[in-house]
PAZAPA-4460 file (N, C-alpha, C; in steps of 0.05 Angstrom, whole numbers, plus 32768, in hexadecimal, padded with zeros to 4 digits):
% residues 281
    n_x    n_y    n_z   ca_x   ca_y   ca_z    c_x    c_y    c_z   seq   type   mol
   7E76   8155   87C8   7E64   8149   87B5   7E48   8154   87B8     1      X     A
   7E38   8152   87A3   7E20   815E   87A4   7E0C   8146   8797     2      X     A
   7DF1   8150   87A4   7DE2   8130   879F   7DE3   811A   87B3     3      X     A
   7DDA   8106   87AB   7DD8   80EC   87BA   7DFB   80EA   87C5     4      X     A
   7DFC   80E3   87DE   7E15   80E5   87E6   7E1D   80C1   87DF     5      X     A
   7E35   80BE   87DB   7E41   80AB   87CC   7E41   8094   87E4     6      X     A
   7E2A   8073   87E0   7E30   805F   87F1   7E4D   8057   87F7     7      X     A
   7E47   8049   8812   7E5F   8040   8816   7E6B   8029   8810     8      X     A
   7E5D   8017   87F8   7E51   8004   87E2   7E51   800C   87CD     9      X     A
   7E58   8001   87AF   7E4C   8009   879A   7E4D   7FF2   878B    10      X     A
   7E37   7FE3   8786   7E35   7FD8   876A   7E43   7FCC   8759    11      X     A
   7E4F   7FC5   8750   7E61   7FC0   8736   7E59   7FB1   8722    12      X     A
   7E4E   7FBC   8708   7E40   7FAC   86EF   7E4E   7FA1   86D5    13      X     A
   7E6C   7FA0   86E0   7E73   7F99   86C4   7E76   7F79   86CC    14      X     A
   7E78   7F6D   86AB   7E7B   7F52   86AA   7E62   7F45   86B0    15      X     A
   7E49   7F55   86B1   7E2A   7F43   86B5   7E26   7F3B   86A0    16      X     A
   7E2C   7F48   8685   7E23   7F48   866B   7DFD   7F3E   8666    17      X     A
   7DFA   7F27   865D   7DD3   7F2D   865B   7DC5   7F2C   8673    18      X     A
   7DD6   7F2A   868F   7DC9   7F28   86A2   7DC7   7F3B   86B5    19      X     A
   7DD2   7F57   86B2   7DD3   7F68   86B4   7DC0   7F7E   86C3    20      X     A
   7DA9   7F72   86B9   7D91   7F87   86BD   7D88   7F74   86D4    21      X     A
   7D85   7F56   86CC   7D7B   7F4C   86EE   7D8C   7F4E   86FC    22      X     A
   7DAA   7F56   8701   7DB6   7F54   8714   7DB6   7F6B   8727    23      X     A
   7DB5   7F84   8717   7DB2   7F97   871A   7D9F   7FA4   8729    24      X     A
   7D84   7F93   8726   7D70   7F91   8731   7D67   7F7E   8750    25      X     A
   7D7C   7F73   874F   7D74   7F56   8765   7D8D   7F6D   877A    26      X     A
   7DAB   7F81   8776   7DBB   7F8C   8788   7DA5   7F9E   8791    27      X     A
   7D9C   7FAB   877D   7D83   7FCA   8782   7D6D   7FC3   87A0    28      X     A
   7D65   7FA7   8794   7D4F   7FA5   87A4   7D5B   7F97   87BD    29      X     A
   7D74   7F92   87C2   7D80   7F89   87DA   7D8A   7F99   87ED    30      X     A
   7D8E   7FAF   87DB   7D9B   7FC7   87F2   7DAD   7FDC   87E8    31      X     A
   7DB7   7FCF   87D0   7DC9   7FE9   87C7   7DCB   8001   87BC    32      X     A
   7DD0   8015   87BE   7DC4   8033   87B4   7DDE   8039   87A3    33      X     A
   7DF1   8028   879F   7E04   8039   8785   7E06   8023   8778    34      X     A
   7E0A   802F   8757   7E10   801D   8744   7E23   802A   8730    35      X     A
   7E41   8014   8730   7E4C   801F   871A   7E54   8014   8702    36      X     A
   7E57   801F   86ED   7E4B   8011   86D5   7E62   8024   86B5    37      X     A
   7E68   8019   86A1   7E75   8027   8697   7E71   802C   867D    38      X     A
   7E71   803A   8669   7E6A   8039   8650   7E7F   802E   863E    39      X     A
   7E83   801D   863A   7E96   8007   8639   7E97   7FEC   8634    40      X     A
   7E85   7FE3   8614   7E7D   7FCC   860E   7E8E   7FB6   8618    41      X     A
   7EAB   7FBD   860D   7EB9   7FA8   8611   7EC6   7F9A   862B    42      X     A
   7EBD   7FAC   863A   7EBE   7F9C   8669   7EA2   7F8D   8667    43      X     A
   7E8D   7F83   8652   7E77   7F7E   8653   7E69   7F87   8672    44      X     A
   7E68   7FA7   8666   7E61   7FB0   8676   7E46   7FC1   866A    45      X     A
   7E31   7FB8   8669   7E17   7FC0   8656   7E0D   7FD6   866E    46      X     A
   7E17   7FF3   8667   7E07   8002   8669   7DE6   8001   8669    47      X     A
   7DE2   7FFB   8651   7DC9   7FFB   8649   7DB4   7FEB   8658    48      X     A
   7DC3   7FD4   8664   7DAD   7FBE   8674   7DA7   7FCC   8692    49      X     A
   7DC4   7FDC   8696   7DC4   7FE3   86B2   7DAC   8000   86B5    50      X     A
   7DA6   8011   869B   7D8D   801E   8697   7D79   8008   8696    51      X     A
   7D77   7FF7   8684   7D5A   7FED   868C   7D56   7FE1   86AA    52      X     A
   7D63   7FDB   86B5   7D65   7FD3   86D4   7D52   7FEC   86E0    53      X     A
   7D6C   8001   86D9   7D5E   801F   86F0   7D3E   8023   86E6    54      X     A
   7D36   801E   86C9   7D1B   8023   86BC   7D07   8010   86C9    55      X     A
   7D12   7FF8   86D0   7CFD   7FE4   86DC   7CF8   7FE8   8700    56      X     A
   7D0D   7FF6   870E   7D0D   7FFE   8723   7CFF   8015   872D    57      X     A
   7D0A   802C   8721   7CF5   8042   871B   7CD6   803D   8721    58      X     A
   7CCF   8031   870A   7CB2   8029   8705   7CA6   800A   8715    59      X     A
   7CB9   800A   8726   7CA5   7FF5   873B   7CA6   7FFE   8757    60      X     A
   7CB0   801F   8751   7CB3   802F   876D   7CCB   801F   877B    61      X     A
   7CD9   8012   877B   7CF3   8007   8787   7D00   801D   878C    62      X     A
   7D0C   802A   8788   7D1B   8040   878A   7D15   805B   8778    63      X     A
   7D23   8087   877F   7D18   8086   8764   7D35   808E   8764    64      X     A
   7D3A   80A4   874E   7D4A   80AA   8741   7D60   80B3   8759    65      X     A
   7D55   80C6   8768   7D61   80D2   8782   7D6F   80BE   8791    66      X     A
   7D65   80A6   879B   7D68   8095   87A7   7D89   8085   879A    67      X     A
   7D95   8088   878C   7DA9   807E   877B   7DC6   808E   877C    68      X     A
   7DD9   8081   8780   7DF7   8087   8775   7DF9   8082   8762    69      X     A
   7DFC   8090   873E   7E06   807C   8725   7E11   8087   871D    70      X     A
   7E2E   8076   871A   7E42   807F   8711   7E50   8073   86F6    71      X     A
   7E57   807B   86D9   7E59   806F   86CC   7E78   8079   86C6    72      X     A
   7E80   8075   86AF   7E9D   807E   869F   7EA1   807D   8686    73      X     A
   7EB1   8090   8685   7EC2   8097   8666   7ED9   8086   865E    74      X     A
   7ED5   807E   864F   7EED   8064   863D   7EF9   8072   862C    75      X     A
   7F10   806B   8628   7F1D   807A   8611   7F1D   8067   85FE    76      X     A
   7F29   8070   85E8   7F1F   8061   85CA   7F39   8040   85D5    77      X     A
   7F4F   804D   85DE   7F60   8036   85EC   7F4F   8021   85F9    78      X     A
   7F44   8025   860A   7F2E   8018   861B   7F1A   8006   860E    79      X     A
   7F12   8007   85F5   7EFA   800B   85E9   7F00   7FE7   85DF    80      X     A
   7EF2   7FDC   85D4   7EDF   7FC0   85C5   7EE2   7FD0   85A1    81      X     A
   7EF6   7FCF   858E   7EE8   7FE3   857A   7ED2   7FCA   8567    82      X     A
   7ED5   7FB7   8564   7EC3   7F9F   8564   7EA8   7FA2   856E    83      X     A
   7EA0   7FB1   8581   7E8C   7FB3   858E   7E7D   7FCE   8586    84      X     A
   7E62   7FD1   858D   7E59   7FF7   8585   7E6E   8007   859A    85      X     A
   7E7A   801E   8586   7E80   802F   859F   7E70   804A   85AB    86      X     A
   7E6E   8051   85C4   7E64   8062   85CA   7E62   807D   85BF    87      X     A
   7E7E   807E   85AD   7E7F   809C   85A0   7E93   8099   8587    88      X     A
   7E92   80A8   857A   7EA2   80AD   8561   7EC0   80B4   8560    89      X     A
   7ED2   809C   8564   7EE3   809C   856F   7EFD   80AF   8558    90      X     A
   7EF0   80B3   853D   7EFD   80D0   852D   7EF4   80E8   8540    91      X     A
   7EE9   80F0   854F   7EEB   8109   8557   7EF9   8106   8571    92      X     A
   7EFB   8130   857A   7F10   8133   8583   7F0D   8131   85A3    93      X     A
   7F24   811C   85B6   7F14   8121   85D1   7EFF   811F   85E0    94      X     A
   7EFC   8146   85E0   7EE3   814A   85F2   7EC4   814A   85DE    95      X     A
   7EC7   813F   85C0   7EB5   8134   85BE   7EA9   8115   85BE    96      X     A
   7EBD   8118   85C0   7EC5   80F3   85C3   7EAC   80FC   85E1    97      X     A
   7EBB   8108   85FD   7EAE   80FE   8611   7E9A   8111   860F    98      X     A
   7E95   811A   8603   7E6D   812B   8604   7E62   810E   85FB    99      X     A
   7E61   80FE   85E2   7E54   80EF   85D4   7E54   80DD   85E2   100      X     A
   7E62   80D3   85F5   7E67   80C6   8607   7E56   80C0   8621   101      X     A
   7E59   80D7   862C   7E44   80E2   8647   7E24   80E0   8637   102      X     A
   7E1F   80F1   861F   7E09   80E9   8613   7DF2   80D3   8609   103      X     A
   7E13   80BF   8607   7E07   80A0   8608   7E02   8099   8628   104      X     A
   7E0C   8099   862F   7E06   8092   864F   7DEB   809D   865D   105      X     A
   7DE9   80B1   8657   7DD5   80C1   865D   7DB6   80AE   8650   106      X     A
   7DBC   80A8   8638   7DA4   80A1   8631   7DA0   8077   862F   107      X     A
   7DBD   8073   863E   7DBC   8051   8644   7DAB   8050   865E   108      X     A
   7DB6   806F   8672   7DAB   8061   8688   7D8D   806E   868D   109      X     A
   7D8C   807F   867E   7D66   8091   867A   7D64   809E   8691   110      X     A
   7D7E   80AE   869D   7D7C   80C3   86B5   7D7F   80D8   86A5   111      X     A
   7D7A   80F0   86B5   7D8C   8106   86AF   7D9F   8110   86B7   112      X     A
   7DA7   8107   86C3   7DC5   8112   86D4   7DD3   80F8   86DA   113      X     A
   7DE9   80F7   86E7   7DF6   80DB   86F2   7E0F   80EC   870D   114      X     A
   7E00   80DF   8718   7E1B   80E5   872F   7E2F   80E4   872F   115      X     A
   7E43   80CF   871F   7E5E   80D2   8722   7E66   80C7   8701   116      X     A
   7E76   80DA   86F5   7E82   80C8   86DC   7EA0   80CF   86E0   117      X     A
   7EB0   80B9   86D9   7EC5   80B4   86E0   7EDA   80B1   86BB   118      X     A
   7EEC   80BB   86C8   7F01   80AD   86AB   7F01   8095   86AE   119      X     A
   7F05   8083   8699   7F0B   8062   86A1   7F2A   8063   86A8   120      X     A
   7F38   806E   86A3   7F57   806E   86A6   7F66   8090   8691   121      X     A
   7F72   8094   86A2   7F81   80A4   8695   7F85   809F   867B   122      X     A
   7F86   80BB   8668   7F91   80B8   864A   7FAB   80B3   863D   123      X     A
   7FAF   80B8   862B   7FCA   80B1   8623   7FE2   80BE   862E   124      X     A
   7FD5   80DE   8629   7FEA   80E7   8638   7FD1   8101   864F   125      X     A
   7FE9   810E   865E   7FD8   8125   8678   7FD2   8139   8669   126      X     A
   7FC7   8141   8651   7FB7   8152   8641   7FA6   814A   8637   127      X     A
   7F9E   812F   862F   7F88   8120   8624   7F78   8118   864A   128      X     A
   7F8A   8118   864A   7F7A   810A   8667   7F6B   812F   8675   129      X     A
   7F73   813E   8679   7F73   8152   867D   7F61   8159   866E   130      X     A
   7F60   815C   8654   7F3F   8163   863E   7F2E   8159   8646   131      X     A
   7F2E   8138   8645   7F10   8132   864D   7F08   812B   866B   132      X     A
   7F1C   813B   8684   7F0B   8139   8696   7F06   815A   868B   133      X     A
   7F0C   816E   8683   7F0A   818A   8680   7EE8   8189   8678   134      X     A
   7EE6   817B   8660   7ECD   8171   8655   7EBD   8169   8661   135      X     A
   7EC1   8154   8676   7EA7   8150   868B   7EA1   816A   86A2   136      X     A
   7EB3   8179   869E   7EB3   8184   86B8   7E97   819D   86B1   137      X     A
   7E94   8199   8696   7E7C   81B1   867B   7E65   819F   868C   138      X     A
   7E5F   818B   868C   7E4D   8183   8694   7E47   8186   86B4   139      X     A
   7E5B   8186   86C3   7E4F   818C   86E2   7E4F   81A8   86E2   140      X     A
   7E54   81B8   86D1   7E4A   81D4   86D2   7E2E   81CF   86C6   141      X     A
   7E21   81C2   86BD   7E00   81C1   86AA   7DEC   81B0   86C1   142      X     A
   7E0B   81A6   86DD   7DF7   8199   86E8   7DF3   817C   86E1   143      X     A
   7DFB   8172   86CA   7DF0   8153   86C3   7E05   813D   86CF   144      X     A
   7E17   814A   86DA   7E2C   8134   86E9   7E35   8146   8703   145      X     A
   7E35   8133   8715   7E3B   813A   873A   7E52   813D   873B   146      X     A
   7E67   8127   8738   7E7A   811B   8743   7E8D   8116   872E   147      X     A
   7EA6   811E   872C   7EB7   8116   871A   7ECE   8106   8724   148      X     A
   7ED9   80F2   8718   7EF0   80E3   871B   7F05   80D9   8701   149      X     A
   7F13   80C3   870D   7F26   80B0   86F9   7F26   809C   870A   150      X     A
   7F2A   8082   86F2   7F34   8068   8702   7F4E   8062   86F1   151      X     A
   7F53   804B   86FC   7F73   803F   86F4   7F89   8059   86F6   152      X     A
   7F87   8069   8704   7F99   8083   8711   7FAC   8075   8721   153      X     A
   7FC6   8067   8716   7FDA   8056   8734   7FED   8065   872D   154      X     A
   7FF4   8080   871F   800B   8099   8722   800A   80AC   8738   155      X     A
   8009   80AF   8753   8003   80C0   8765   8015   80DD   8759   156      X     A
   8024   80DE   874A   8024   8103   8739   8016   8101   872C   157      X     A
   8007   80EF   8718   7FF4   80F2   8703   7FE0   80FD   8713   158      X     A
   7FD0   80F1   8727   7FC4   80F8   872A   7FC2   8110   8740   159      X     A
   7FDB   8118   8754   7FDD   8136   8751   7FD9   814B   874A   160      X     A
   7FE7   8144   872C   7FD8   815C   871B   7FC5   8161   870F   161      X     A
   7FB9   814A   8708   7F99   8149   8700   7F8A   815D   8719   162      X     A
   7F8D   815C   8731   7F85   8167   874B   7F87   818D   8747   163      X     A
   7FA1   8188   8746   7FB0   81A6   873B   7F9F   81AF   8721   164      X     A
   7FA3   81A0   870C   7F95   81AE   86ED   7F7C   81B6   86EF   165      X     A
   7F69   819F   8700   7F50   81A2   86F8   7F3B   81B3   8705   166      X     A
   7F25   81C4   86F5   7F21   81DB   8708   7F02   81CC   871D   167      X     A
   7EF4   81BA   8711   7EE7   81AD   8725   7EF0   8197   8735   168      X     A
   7EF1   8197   874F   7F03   8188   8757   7F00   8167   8752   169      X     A
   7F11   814D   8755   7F14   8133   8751   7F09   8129   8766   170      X     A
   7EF6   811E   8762   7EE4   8110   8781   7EE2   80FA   8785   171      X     A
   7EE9   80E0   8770   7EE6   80CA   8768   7F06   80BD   875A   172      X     A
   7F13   80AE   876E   7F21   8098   8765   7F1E   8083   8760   173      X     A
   7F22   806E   874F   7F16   8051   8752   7F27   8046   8740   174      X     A
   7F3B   8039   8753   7F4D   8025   874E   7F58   8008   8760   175      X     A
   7F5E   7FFA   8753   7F61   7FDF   875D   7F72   7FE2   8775   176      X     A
   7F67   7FD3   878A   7F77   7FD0   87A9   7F70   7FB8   87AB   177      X     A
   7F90   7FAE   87B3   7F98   7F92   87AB   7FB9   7F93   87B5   178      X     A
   7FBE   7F81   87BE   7FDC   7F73   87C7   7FE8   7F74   87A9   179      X     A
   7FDE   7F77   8792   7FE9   7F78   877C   7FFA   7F93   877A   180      X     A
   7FEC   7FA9   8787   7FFC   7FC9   8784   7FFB   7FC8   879F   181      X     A
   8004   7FC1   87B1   8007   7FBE   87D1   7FEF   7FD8   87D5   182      X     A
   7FD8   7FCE   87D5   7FC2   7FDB   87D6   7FBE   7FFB   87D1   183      X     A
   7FCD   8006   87BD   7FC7   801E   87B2   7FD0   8030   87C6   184      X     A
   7FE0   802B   87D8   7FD7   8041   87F1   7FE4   8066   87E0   185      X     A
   8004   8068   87D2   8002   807F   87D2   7FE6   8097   87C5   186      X     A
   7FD9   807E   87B3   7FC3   808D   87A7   7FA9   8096   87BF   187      X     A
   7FA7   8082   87C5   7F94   8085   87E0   7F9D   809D   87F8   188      X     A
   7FB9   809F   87FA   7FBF   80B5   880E   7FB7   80D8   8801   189      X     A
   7FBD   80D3   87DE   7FB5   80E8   87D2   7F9A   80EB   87D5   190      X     A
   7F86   80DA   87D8   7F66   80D9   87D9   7F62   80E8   87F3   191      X     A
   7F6D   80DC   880D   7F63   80E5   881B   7F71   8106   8824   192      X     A
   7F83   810A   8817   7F8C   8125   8822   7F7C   813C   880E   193      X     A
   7F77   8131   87F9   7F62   8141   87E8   7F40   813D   87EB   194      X     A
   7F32   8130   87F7   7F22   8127   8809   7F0E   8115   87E4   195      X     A
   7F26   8105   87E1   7F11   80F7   87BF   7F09   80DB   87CF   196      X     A
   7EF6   80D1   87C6   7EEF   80B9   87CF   7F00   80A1   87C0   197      X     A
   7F02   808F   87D0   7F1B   8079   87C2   7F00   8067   87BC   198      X     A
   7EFF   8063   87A5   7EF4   803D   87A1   7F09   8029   8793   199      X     A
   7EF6   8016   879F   7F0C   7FFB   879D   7F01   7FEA   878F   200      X     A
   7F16   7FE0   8779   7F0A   7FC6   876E   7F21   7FAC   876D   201      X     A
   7F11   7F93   876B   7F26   7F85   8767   7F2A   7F82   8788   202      X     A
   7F1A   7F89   879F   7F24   7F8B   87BD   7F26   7F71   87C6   203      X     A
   7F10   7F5B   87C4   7F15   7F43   87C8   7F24   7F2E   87B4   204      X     A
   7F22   7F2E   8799   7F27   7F1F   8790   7F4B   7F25   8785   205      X     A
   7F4E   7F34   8786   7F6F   7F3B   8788   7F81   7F3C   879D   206      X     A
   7F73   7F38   87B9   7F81   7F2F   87CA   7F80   7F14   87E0   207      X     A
   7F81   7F00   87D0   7F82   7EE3   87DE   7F8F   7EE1   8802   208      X     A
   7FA7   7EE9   87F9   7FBB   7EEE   8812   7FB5   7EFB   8830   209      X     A
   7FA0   7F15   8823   7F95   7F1C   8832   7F81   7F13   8849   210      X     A
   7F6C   7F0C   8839   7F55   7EF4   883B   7F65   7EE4   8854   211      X     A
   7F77   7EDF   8852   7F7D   7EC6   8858   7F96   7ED4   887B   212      X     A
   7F9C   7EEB   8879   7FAC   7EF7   8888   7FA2   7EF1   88A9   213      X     A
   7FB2   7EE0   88BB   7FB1   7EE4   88D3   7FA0   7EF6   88E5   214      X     A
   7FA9   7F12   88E5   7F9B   7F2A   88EE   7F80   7F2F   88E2   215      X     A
   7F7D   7F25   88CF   7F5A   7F29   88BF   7F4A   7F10   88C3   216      X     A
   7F56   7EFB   88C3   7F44   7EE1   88D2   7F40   7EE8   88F1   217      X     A
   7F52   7EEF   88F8   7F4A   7EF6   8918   7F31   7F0C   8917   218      X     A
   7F31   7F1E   890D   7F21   7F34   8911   7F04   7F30   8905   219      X     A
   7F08   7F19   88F4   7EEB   7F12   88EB   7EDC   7EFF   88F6   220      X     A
   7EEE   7EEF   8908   7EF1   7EE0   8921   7EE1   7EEE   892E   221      X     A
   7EE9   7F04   893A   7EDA   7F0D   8952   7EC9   7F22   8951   222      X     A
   7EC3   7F27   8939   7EAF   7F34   8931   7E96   7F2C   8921   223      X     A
   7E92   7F11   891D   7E83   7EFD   890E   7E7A   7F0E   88F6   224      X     A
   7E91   7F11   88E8   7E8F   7F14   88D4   7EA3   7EFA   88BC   225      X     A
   7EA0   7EFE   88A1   7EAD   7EE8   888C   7EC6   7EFB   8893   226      X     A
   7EDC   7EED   8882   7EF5   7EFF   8883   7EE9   7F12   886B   227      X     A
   7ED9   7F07   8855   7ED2   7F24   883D   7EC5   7F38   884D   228      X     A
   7EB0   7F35   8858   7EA2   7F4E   8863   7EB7   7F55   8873   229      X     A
   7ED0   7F4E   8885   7EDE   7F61   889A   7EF0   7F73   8889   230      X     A
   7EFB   7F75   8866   7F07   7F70   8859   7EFC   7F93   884B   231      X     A
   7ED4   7F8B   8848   7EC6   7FA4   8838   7EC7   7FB0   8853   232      X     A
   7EC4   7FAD   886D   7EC2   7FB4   888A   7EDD   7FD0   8884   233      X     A
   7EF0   7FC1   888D   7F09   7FD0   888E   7F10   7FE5   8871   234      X     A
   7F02   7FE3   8859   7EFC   7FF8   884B   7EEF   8012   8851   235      X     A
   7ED9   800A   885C   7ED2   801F   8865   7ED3   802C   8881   236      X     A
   7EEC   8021   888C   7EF1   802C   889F   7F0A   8045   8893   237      X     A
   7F1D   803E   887F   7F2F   803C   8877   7F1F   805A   885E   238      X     A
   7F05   8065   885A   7EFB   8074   8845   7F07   8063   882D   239      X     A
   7EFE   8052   882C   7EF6   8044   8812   7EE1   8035   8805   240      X     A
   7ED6   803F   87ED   7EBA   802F   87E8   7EC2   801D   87D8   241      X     A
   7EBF   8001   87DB   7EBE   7FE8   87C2   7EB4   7FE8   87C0   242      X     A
   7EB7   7FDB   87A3   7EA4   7FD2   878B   7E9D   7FBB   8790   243      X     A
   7E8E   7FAE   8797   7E7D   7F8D   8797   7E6F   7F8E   8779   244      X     A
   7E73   7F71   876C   7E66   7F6B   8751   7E61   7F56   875A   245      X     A
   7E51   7F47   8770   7E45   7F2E   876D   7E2B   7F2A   8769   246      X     A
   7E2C   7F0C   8764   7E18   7F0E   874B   7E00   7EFD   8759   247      X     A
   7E0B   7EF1   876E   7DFA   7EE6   878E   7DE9   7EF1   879C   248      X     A
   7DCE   7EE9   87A4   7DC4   7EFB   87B3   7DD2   7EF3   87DB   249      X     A
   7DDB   7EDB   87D2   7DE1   7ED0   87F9   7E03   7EEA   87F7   250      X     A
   7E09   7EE3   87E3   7E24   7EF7   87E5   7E1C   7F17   87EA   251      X     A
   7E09   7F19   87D7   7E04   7F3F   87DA   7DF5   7F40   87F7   252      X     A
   7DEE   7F34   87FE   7DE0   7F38   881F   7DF3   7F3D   8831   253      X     A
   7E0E   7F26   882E   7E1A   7F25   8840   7E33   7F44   8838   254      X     A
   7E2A   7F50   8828   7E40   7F6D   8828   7E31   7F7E   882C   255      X     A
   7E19   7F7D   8824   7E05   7F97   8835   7E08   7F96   8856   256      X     A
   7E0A   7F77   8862   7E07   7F7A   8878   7E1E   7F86   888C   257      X     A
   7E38   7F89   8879   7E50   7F97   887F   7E4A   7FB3   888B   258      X     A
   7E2B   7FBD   8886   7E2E   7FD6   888A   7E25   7FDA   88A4   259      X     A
   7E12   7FC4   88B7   7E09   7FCC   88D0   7E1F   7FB0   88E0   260      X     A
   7E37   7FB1   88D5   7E43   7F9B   88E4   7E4F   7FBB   8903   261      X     A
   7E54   7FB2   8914   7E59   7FBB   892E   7E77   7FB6   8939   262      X     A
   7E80   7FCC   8943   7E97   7FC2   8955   7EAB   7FC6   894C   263      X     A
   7EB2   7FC7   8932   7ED4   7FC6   8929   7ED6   7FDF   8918   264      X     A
   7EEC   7FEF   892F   7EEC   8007   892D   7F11   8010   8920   265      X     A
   7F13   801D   890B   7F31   802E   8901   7F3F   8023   8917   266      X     A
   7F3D   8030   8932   7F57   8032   894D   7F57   8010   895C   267      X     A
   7F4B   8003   894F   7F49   7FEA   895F   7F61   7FDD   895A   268      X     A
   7F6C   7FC7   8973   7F8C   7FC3   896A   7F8F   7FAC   8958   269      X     A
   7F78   7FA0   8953   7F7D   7F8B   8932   7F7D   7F9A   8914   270      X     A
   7F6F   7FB1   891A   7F6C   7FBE   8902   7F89   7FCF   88F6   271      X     A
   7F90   7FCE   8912   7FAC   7FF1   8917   7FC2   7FCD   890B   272      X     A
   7FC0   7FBB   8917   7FD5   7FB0   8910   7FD7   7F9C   88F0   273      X     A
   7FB8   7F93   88EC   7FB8   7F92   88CD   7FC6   7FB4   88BB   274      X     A
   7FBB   7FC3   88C2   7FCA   7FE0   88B7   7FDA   7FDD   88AE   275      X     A
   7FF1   7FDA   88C3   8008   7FD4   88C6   8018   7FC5   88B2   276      X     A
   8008   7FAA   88BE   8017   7F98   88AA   800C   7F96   888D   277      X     A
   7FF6   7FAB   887E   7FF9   7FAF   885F   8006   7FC6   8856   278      X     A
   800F   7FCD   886A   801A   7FE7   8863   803C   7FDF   8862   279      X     A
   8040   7FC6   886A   805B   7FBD   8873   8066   7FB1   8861   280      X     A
   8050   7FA6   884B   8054   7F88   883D   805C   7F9B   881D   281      X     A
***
């Protein structure tokens, strides 16, 4: 990756809808350096507020542009609110679909470049999906995008060959890990043998069971930590960045503080035997 190297945290802005820009503003000024965000009316996910955020930040010296992970995404017309404005002219073809696309984004969030834009999910079929990452890939040759990815990728050959097809490489996964897909792992083994960063969404609130697992109360036990922070803890032990979208400042404190928590290390034998047993279940 090139640029601001990707937190081990990121943001998550959808579902703020008008509150958006203060929230955005209250994570910024708490600690967090990535924000991800999508062009994508209908996740009420307002692009646009999440620019005036960075515009009001900017200009009170809080951070500057450098100082930021932002990562947004491409929706397909499937994806889309058509009830709502859409980002692009959903009669044309594709990869103008995602130029007009990137172009809106570009001027929601008032940068010039963006570090990571991601597919929102694969296309209909592996040639559409294939065009418009081909199409973003015009832009990290111009320089105006770092980092390319897909989310909702739970085909580990789909996304094989996306790996295979594409000539800039896939650096960005971000899909739901959750006891719901017994935590994504074949996708995640593809991440890490291709060295793409996994993000996670849906990490706490899709897994109750977890939360609640023997081996993870113990370890948050003795690490004074909540079982959530041992939870974002073992993410990043594990090369995974979650997505946090809370909307709390006592909550966003207590996941920043995940990052100077101490002591609980990959080889430790609560961690090797939680492993175990989600890898079992």
């Amino acid at each position: 990756m090139t640029g601001i190297t990707m937190p081990k945290m990121m943001y998550g802005t959808a579902w703020k809808k008008e509150r958006t820009t203060e929230l955005v503003i209250q994570a910024i000024k708490s600690g967090f350096r990535g924000i991800d965000t999508a062009c994508q009316p209908k996740r009420e996910c307002r692009e646009d507020l999440v620019g005036q955020a960075l515009k009001t930040l900017f200009a009170e010296g809080v951070v500057s542009r450098e100082d930021l992970f932002i990562q947004t995404k491409f929706t397909s017309i499937d994806g889309q609110d058509k009830n709502q404005p859409l980002p692009y002219d959903p009669k044309l073809t594709i990869p103008e679909q995602v130029e007009q696309s990137f172009q809106t984004s570009l001027k929601n969030l008032g940068v010039d470049y963006i570090d990571s834009v991601i597919l929102h999910s694969p296309l209909k079929t592996k040639e559409q999906t294939l065009s418009a990452y081909q199409t973003l890939e015009s832009f990290v040759d111009e320089g105006k995008i770092h980092n390319l990815g897909v989310s909702n990728i739970y085909d580990s050959n789909l996304l094989s060959w996306l790996i295979e097809k594409s000539r800039i490489k896939v650096g960005v996964v971000q899909n739901r890990w959750y006891e719901g897909n017994g935590w994504d792992w074949a996708v995640w083994e593809i991440c890490q043998k291709n060295n793409i960063r996994y993000q996670s969404f849906w990490t706490l609130t899709g897994s109750p069971s977890l939360l609640q697992h023997p081996h993870l109360i113990n370890m948050a036990s003795k690490y004074g930590l909540t079982p959530e922070q041992t939870i974002y803890k073992l993410c990043q032990l594990w090369n995974i960045t979650p997505l946090c979208g809370s909307k709390t400042l006592s909550h966003i404190n207590e996941v920043l503080a995940v990052e100077s928590a101490i002591g609980m290390k990959e080889d430790t034998l609560e961690v090797q035997q939680l492993w175990n047993a989600m890898h079992a279940d």
